[in-house]
N, C-alpha and C positions, 0 to 999 in steps of 0.2 A: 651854437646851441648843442651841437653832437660835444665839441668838447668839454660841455659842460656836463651833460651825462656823463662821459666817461669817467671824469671828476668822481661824479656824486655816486658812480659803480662802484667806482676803488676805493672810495673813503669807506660806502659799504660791506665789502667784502674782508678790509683791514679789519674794524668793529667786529664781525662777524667770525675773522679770522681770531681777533682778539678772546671771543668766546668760547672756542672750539679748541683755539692750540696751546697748549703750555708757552709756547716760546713766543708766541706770537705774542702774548698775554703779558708776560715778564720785559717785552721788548719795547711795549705802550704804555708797562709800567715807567720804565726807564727814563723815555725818553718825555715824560709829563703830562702823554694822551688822557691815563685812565689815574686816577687817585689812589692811595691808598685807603679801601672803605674798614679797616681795621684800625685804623688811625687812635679811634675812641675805645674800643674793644668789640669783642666777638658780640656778646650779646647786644650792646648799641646799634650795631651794624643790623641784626633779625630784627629788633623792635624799632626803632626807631624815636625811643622816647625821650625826648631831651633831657628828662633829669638826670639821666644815667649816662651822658653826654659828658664825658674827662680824658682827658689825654694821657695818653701811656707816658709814664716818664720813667727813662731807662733807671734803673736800679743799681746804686755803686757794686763795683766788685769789688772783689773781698781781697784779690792779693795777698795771697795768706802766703807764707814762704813754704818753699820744694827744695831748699838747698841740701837739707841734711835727709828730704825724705827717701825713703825707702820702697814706698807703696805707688803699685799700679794701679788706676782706680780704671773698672769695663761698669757703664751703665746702660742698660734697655731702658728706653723710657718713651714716656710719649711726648705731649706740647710742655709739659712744663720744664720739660729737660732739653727742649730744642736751644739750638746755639745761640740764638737773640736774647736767652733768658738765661743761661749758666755757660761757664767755659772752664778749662782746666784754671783760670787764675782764682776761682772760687773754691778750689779743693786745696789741702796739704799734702801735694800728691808731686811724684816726678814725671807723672804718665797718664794720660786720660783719653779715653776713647769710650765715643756713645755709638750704641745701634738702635734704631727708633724700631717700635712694634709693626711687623709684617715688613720690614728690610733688611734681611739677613747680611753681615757683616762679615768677614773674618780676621781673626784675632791670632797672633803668636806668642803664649805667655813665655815675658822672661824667669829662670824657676829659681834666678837670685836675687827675685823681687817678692816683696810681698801682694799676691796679683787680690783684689777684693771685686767682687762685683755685686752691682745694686741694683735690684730689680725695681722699677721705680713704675707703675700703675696710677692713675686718676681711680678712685672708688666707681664710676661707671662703667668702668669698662674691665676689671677686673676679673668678674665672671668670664665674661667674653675673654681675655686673657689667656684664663687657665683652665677654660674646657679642653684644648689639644695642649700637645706637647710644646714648648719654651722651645726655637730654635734660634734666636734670630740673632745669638752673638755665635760664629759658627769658627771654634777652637782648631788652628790646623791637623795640629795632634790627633785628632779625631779621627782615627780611620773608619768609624764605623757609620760615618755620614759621608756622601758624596758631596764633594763642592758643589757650592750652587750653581745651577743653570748658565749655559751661557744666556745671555737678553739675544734672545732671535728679533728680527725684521719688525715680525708679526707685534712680539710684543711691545716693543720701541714705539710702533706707532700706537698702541694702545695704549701707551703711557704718555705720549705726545696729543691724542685727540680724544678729547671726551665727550662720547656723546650723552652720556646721562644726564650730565651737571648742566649742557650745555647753556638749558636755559639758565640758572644759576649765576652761569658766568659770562656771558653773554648781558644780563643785568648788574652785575659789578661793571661789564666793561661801559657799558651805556650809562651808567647810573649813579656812579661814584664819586659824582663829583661833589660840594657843598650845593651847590645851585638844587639838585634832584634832592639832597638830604633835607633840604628848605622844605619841600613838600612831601617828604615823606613822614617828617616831624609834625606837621600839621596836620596829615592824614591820621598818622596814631594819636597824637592827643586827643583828636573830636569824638575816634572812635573811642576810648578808655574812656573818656568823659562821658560822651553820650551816652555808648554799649555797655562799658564796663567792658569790654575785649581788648585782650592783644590781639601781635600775631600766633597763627598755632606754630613756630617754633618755640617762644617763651612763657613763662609765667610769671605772673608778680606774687611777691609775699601775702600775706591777708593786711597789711601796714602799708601797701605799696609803697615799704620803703625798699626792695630789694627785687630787684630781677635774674631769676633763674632760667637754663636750658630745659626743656621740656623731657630733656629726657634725666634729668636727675627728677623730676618731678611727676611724670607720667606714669601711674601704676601699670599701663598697658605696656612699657618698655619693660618687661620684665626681667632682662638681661641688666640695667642701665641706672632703673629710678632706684631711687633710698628710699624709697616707699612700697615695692615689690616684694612679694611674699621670698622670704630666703629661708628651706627647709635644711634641718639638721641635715639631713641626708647629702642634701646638695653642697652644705658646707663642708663635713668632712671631705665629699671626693674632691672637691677645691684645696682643701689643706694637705689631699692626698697629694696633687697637682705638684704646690710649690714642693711640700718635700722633695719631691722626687725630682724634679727640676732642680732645686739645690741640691742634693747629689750626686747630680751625673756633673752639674759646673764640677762638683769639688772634686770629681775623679779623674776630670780631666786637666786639673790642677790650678784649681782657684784655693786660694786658704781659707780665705771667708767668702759668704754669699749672706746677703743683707733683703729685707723686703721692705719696701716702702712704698705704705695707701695712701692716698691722699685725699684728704675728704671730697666729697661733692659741695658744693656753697651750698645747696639747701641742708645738707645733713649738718652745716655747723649755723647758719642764720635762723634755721627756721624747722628746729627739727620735728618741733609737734605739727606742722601742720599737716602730718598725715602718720601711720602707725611706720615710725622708723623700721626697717628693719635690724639695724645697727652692724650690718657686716664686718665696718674693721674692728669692732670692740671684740666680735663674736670669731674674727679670723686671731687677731693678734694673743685673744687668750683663749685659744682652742687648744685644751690638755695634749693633741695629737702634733700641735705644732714643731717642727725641730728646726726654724728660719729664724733667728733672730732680728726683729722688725724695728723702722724707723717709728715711732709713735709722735708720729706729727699732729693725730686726732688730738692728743690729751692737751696739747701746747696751743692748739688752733681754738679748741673748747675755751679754756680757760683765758685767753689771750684779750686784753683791755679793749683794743680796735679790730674793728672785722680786719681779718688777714686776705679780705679777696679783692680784686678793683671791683669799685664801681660799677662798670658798664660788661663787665668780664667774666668767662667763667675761671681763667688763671687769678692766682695769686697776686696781692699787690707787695709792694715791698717790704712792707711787716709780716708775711706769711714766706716769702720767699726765705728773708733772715732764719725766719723761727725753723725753717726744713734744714735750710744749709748751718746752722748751730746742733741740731742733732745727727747730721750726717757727717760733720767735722767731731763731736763726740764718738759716734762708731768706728771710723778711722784712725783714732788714738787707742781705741779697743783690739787689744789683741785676741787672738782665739784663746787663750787662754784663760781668760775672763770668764765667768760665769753669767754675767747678765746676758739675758735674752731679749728684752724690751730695753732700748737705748735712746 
């Protein structure tokens, strides 16, 4: 009997472990303890509502040829630019290196390349972005920045134990399996059918044909939703932002520096259901602007099939195409070219 507690200690403590440590968590991923609960996408995963229930299916790469190129491509970016979604074989580049937002990198441009860098933002998080200073591609050249930090003890474990999320993840680790997502799908439908509610992470269209993150939709996130008051004022110091973030890259010897917004799903499925703001229309032709921008909005608007997944707030493979066709356009663009909108 004692060894059967001890058992039923240690399976608990693993789960629990599972919750609490990066590694612990990554290690039950591995080995087939815990599911992967993004399997369907992000937003399937918050709601739970079957219709929005589709499996991620990886997206060809492009393979586009580097033999004769010239160009370094440096991108910031966030989820849509993570490695599961883009890799250097989707560029016409000899060279590619990403720094994701809030993990500072460092970079050594070669200066008998042509070096470009693309600043690549989701429309919610864009303010957020450019209220401080752009550091996180960190150019050796730069003497006027100190290398970043060593990772102290302190912080290692802060980065290895989470207790905020804990509960969070702790519910991925317990919960992720199909057997829990059985009744978790039952639970949301009774409640949409019966309440008319989701959960408060998402929303539905007014058509409940589309499901949105609460924060492109939430007037109260006023940093996040496309529905949030955006004043001239607060644009231009935004537009101030990138300027001057794209000048110091180019002093420190970028040739080109490119911006690229990416809509929110509700700003292109569903943009009357609340008074758009219209950010990237209001960023991309702002007279002050001196960034020459990817204009993925006007391709995403106009585009025959939604460009989003499903259950998701990234891209599906029609929307991924239609970004990586204008960022392969800007890359043939040399500075010498006069357009600004590419």
């Amino acid at each position: 009997m004692r060894f059967v507690r001890y058992i039923a200690l240690a399976v608990a403590l693993i789960l629990w472990g599972g919750g609490l440590s990066t590694t612990v968590s990554h290690w039950l991923y591995d080995i087939g303890v815990v599911a992967d609960d993004y399997k369907y996408g992000d937003l399937y995963r918050m709601s739970a509502l079957p219709q929005f229930k589709e499996e991620a299916v990886p997206c060809p790469v492009s393979h586009l040829s580097s033999d004769t190129s010239s160009t370094h491509l440096y991108i910031i970016g966030d989820s849509f630019t993570e490695p599961q979604r883009l890799s250097k074989d989707d560029f016409p580049v000899s060279h590619y290196q990403r720094a994701a937002w809030e993990h500072p990198q460092r970079a050594q441009l070669n200066p008998a390349k042509r070096n470009v860098l693309l600043i690549e933002t989701v429309e919610r998080h864009f303010r957020e972005h450019f209220t401080h200073p752009v550091n996180e591609l960190v150019i050796q050249s730069d003497t006027t920045r100190m290398a970043p930090p060593k990772v102290t003890l302190y912080r290692q474990l802060g980065q290895e134990f989470h207790r905020i999320d804990v509960e969070e993840r702790l519910e991925s680790t317990l919960f992720s399996g199909a057997w829990a997502f059985w009744f978790k799908e039952l639970k949301a439908h009774l409640t949409l059918d019966w309440f008319n509610r989701t959960t408060g992470n998402v929303s539905l269209s007014e058509d409940k044909q589309h499901v949105f993150t609460n924060l492109d939709t939430d007037t109260s996130k006023k940093l996040n939703s496309s529905f949030a008051p955006l004043s001239d004022q607060e644009l231009n110091t935004l537009v101030d932002s990138v300027n001057v973030t794209a000048a110091r890259y180019k002093r420190l010897g970028f040739d080109a520096v490119y911006l690229s917004i990416i809509p929110n799903k509700a700003s292109i499925l569903e943009p009357d259901r609340d008074a758009y703001n219209h950010l990237i229309e209001r960023v991309q032709q702002h007279p002050n602007l001196q960034v020459p921008v990817v204009d993925v909005y006007s391709s995403y608007k106009s585009a025959s099939q939604s460009p989003y997944a499903q259950g998701d707030t990234h891209w599906n493979c029609t929307g991924r195409a239609l970004w990586l066709d204008r960022v392969t356009d800007l890359l043939h663009t040399r500075p010498a070219d006069k357009q600004r909108i590419l």
